[in-house]
py3Dmol code that shows the C-alpha trace and the ligand (Angstrom):
import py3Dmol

protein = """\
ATOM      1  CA  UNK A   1      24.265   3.723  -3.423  1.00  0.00           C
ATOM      2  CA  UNK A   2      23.379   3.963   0.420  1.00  0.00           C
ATOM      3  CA  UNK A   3      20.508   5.641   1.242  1.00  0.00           C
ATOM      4  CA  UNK A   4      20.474   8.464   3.792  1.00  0.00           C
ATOM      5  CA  UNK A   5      17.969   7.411   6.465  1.00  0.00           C
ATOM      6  CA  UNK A   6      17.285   9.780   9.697  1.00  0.00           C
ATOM      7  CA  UNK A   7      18.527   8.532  12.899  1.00  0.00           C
ATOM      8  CA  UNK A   8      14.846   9.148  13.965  1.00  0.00           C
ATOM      9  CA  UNK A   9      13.539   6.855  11.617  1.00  0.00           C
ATOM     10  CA  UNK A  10      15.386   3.899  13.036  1.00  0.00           C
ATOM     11  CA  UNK A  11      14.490   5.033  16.763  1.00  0.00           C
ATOM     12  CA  UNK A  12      11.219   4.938  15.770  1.00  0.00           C
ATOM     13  CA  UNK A  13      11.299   2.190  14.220  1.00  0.00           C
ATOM     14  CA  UNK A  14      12.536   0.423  17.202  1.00  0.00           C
ATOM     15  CA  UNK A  15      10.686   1.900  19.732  1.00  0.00           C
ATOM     16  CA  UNK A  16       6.982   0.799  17.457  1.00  0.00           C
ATOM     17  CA  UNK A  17       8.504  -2.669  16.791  1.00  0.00           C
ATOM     18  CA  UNK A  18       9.071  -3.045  20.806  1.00  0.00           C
ATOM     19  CA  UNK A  19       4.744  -1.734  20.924  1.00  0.00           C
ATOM     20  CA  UNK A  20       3.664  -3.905  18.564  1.00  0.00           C
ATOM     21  CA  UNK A  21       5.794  -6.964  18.120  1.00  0.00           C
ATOM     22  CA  UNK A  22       8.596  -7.487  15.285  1.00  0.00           C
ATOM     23  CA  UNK A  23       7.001  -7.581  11.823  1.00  0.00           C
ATOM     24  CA  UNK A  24       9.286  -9.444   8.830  1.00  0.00           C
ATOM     25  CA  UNK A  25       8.252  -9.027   5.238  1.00  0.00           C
ATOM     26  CA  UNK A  26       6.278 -12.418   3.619  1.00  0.00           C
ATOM     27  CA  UNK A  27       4.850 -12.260   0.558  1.00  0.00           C
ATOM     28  CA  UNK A  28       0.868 -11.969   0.475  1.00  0.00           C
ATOM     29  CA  UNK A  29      -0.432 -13.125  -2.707  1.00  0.00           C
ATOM     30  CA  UNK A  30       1.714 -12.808  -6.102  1.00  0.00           C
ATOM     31  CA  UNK A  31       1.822  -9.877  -7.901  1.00  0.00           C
ATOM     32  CA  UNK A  32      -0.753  -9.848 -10.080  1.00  0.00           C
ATOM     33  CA  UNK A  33      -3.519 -10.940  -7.801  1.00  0.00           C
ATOM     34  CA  UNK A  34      -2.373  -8.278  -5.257  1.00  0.00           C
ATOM     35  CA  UNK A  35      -2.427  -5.668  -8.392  1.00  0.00           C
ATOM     36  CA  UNK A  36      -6.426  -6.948  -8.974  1.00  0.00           C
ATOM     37  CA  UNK A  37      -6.739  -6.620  -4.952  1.00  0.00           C
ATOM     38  CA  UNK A  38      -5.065  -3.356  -4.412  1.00  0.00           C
ATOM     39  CA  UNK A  39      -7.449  -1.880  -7.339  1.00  0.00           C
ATOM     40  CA  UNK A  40     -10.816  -3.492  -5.134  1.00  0.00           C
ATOM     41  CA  UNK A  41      -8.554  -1.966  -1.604  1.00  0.00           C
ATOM     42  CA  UNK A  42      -9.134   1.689  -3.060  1.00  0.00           C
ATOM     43  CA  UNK A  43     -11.319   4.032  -0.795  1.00  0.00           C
ATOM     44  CA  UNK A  44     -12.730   1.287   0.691  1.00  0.00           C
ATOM     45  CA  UNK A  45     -12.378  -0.814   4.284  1.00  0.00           C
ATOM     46  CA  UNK A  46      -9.591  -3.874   3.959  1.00  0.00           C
ATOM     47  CA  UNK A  47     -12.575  -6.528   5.388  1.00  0.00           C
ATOM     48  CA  UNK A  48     -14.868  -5.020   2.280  1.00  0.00           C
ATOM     49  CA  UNK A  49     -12.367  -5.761  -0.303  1.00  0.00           C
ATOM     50  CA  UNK A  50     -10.987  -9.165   1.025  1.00  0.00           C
ATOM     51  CA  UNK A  51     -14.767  -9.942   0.507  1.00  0.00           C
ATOM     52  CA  UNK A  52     -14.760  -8.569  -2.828  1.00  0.00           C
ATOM     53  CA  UNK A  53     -11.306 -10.145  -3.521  1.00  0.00           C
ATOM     54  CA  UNK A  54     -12.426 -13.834  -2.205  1.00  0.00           C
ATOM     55  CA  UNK A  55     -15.856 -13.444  -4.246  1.00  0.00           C
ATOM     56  CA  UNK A  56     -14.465 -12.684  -7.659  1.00  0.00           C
ATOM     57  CA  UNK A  57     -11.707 -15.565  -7.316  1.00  0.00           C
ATOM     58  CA  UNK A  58     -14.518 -17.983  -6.350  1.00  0.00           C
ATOM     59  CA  UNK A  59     -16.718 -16.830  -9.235  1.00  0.00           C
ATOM     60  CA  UNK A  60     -13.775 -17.188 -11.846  1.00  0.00           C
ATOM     61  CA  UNK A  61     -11.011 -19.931 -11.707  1.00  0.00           C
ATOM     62  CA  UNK A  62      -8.092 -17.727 -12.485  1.00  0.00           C
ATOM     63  CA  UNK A  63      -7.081 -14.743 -13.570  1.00  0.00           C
ATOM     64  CA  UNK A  64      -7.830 -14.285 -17.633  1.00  0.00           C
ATOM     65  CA  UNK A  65     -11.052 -15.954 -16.818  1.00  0.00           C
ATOM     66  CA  UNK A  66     -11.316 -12.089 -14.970  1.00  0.00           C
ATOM     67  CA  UNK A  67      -9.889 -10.903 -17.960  1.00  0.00           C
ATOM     68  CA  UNK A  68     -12.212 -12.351 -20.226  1.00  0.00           C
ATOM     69  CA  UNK A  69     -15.362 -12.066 -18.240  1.00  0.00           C
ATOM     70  CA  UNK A  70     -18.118  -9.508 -19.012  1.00  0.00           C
ATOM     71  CA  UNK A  71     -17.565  -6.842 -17.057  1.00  0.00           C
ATOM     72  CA  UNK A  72     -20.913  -7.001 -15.495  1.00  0.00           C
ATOM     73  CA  UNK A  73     -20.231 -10.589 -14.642  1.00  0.00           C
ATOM     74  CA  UNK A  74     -16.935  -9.038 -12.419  1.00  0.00           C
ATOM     75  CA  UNK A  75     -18.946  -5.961 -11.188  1.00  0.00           C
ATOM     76  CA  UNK A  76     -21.700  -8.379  -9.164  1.00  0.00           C
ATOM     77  CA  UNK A  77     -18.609 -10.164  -7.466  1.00  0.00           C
ATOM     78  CA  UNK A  78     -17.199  -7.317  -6.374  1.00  0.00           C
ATOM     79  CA  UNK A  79     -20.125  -4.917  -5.062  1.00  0.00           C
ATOM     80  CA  UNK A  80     -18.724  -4.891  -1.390  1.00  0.00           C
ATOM     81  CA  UNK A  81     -15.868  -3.283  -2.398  1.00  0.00           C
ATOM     82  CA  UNK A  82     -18.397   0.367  -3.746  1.00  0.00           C
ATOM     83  CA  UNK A  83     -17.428   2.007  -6.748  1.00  0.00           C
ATOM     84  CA  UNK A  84     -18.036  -1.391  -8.384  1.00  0.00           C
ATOM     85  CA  UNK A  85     -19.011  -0.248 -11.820  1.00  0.00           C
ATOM     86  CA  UNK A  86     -15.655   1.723 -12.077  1.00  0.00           C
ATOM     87  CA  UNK A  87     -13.613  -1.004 -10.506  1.00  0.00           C
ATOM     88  CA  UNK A  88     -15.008  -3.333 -12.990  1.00  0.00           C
ATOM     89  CA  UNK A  89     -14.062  -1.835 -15.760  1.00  0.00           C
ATOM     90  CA  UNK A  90     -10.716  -0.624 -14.285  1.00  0.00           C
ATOM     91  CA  UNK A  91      -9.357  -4.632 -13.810  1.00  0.00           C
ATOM     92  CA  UNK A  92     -10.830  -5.799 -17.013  1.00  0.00           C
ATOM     93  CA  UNK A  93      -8.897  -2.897 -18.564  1.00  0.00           C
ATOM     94  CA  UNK A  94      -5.706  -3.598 -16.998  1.00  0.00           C
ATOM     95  CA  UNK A  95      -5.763  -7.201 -17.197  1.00  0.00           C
ATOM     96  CA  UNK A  96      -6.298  -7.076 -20.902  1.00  0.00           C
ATOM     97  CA  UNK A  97      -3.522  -4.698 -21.315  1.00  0.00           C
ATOM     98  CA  UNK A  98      -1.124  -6.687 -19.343  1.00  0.00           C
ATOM     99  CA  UNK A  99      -2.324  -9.511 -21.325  1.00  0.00           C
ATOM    100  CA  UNK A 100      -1.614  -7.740 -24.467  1.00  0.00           C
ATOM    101  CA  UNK A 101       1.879  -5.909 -23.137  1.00  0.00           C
ATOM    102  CA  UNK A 102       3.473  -9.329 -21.786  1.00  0.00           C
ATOM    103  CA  UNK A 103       1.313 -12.345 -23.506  1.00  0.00           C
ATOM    104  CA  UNK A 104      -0.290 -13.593 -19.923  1.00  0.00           C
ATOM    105  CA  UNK A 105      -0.606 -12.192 -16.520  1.00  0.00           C
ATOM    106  CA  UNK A 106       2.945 -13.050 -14.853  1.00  0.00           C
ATOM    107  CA  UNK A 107       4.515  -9.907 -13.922  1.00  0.00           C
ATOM    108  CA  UNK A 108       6.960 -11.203 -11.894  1.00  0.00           C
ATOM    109  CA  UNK A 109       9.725  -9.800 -14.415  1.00  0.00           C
ATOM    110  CA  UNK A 110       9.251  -6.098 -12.515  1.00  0.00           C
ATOM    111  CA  UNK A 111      10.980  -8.349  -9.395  1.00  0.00           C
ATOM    112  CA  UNK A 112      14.205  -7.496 -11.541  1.00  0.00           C
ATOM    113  CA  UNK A 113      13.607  -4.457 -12.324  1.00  0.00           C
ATOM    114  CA  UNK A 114      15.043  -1.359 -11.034  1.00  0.00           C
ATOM    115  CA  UNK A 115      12.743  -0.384  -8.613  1.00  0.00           C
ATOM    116  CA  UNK A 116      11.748   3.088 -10.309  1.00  0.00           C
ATOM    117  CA  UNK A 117      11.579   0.834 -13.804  1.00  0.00           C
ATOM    118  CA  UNK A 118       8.635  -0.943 -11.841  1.00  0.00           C
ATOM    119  CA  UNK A 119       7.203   1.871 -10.636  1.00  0.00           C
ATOM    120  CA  UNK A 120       7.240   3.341 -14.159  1.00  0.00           C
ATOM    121  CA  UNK A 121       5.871   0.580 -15.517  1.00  0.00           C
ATOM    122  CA  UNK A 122       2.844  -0.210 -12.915  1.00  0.00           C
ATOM    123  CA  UNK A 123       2.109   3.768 -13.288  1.00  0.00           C
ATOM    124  CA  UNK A 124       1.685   3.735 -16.965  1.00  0.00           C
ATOM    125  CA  UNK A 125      -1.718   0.983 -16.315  1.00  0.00           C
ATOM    126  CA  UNK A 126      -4.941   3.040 -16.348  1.00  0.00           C
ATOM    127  CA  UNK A 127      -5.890   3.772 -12.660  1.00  0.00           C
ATOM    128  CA  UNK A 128      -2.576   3.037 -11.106  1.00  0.00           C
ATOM    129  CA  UNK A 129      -0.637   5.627  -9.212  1.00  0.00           C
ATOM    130  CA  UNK A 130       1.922   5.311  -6.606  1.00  0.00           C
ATOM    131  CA  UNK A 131       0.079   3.785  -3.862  1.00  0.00           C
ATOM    132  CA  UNK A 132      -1.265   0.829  -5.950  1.00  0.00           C
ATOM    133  CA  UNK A 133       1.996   0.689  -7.799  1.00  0.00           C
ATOM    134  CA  UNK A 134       3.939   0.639  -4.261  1.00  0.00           C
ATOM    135  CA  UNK A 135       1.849  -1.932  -2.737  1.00  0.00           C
ATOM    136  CA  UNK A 136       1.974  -4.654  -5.077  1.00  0.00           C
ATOM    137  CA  UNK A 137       6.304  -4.166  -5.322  1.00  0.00           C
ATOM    138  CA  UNK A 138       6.378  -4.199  -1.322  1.00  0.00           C
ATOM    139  CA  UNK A 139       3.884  -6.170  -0.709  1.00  0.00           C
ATOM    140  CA  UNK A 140       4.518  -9.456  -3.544  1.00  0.00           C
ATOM    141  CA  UNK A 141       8.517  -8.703  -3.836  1.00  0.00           C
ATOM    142  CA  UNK A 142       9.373  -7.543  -0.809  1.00  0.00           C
ATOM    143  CA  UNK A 143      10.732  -4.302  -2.743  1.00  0.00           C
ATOM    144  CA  UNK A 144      11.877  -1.369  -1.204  1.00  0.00           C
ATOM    145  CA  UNK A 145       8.802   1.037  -1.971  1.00  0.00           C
ATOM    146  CA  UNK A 146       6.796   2.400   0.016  1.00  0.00           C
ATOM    147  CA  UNK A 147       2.744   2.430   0.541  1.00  0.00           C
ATOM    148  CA  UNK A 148       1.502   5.705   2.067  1.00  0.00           C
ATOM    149  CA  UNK A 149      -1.774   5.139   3.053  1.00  0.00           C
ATOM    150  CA  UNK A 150      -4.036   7.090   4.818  1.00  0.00           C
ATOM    151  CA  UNK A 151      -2.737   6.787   8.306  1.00  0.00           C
ATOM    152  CA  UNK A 152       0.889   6.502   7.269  1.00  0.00           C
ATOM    153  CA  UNK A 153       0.251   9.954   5.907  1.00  0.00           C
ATOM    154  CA  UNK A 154      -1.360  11.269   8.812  1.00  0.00           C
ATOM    155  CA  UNK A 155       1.811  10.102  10.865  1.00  0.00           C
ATOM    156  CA  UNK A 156       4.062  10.824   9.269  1.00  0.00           C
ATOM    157  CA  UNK A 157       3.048  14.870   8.787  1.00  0.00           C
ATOM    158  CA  UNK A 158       2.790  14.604  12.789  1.00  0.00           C
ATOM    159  CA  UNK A 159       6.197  13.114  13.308  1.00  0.00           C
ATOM    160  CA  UNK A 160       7.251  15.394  10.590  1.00  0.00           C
ATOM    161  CA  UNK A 161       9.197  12.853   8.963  1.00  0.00           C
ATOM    162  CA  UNK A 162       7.856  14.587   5.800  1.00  0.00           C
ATOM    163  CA  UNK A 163       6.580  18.267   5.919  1.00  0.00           C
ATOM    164  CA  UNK A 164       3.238  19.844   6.603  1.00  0.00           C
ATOM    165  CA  UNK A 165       2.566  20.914   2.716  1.00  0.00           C
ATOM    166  CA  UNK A 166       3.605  17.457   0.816  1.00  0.00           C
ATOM    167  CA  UNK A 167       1.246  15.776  -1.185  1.00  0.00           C
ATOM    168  CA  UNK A 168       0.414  12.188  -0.606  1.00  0.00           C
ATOM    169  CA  UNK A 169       1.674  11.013  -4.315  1.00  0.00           C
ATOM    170  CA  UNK A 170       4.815  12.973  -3.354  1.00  0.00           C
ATOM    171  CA  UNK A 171       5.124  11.398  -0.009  1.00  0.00           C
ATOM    172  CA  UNK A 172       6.105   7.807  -1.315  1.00  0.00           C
ATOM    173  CA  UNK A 173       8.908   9.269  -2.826  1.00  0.00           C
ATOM    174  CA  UNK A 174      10.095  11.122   0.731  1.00  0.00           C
ATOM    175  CA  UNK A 175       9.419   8.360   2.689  1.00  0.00           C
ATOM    176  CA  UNK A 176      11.329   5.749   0.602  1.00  0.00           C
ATOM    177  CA  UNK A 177      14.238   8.426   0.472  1.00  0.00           C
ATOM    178  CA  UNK A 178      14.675   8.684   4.760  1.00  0.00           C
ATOM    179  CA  UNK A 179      13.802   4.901   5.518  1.00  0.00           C
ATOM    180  CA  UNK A 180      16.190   2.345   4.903  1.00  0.00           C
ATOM    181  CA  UNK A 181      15.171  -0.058   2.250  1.00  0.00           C
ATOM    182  CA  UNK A 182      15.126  -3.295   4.528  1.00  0.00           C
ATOM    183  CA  UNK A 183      13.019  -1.607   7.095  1.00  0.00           C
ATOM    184  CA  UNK A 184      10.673  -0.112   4.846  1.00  0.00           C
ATOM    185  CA  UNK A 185       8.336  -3.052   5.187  1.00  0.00           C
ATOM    186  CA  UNK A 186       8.098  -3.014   8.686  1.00  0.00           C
ATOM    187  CA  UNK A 187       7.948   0.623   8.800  1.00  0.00           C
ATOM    188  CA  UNK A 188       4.919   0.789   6.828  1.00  0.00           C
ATOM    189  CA  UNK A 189       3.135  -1.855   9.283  1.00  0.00           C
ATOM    190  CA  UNK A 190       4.518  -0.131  12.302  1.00  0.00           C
ATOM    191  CA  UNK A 191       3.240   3.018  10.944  1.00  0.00           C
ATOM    192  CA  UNK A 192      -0.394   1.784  10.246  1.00  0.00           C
ATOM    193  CA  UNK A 193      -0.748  -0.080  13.561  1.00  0.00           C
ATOM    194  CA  UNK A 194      -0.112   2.872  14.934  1.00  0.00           C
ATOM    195  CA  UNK A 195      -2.312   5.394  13.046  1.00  0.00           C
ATOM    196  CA  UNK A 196      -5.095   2.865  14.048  1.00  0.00           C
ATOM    197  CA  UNK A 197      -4.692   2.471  17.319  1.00  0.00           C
ATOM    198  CA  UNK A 198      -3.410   5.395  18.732  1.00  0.00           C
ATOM    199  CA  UNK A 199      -2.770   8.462  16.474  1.00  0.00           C
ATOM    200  CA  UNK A 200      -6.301   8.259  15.016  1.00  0.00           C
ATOM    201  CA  UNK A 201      -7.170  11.342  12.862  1.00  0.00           C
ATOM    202  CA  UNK A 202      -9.719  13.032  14.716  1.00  0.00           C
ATOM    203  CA  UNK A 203      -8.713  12.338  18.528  1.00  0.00           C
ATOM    204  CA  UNK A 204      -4.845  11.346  18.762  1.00  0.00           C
ATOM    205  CA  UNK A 205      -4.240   9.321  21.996  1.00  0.00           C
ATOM    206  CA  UNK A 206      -1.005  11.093  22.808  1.00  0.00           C
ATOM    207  CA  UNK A 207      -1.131  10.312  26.638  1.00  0.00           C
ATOM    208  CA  UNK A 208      -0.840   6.741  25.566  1.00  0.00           C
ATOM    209  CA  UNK A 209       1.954   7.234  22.250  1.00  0.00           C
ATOM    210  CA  UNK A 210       5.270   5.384  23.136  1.00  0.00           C
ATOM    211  CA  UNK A 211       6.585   8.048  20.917  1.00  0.00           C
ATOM    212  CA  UNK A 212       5.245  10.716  22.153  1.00  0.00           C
ATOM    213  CA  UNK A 213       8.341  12.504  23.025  1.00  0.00           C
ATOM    214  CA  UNK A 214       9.979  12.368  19.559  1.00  0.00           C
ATOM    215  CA  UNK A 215       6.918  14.458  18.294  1.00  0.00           C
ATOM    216  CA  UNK A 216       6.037  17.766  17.543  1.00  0.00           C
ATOM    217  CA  UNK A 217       2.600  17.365  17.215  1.00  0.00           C
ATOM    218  CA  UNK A 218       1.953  15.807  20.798  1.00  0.00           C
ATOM    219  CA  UNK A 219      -1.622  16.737  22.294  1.00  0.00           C
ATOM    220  CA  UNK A 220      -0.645  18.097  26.339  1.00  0.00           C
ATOM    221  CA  UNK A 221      -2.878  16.692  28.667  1.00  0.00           C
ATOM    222  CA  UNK A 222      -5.611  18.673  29.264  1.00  0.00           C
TER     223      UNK A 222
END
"""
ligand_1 = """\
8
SF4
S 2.233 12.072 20.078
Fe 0.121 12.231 19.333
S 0.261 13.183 17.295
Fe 2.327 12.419 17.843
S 2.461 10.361 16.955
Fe 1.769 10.136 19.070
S -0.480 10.093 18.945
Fe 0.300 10.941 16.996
"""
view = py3Dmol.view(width=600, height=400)
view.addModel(protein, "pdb")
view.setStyle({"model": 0}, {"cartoon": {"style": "trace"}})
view.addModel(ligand_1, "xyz")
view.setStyle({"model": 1}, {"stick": {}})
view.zoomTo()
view.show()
């Protein structure tokens, strides 16, 4: 069934992919080395976890080495990424139950799964909500959910594409429900480009937003 996008979505969408240059979706690592990334990626910078990420695939040769590493052995590879202790022990945990679930550490099956089957099924590992479970679908399948991250959030409230009082777990669902699935990608970059850049939480650059006039929240000039 067709999903109902807002015309504003797509004008958006247009008017950040003219800012920032076309984006098309390629896949970044396979799914479950972007599910051991994504858990390193929480609360912490992405240059601090692709060092955490690069260390702990140097130190072991594949993935159920990880798995059947101690896991102070994992937590020394991956201290750039803080919280190291509980990060740790969160991918030796899941990697041992996805080991036990499916017999090894391909998850590619969720590629053909309804989308809210994968979600389900991500969700139900220890430590995995929406974001992480979004992430690795988009990001390794090319799947139409979408990552709300911080500055997607942030936004996304000020474009009011979702409203002022929605959670961030429930904003994956909203967002996924008014984009269209083969832009949803895109969107997502588009969207953290420009949180980065220009509508940065503390001091939006609104003189300088190329969709400025399609939001509410717009600073005047002072
Ligand atoms: S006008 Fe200001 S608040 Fe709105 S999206 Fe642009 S930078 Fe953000």
């Amino acid at each position: 069934m067709k999903k109902a996008s807002t015309p504003n979505v797509l004008r958006l969408s247009r008017i950040l992919e003219t800012e920032y240059g076309k984006i098309s979706w390629y896949p970044r690592r396979n799914a479950i080395d972007e599910l051991v990334y994504t858990i390193l990626s929480q609360h912490t910078s992405d240059i601090n976890s692709e060092r955490a990420f690069e260390n702990l695939m140097t130190r072991f040769d594949s993935i159920e080495a990880i798995s059947n590493a101690d896991v102070i052995q994992i937590e020394q590879c991956i201290k750039t990424a803080g919280l190291h202790k509980i990060k740790a022990a969160r991918i030796k945990e899941v990697l041992n139950i996805i080991d036990t679930k499916t017999g090894g550490f391909d998850i590619s099956f969720l590629s053909e799964m309804p989308l809210e089957d994968a979600k389900t099924w991500l969700k139900s590992l220890p430590g995995i909500g929406p974001k992480t479970a979004a992430i690795v679908l988009c990001f390794s399948f090319g799947m139409p959910a979408m990552p709300v991250d911080t500055h997607i959030y942030r936004v996304s409230r000020r474009l009011r594409l979702i409203g002022p009082k929605v959670s961030a777990d429930k904003a994956h669902d909203l967002m996924e429900k008014i984009v269209p699935p083969d832009e949803i990608f895109s969107f997502h970059m588009y969207l953290i480009q420009h949180g980065r850049k220009v509508c940065k939480a503390l001091k939006p650059r609104c003189s300088d937003c190329v969709v400025a006039l399609m939001c509410p929240s717009r600073l005047k000039p002072s």
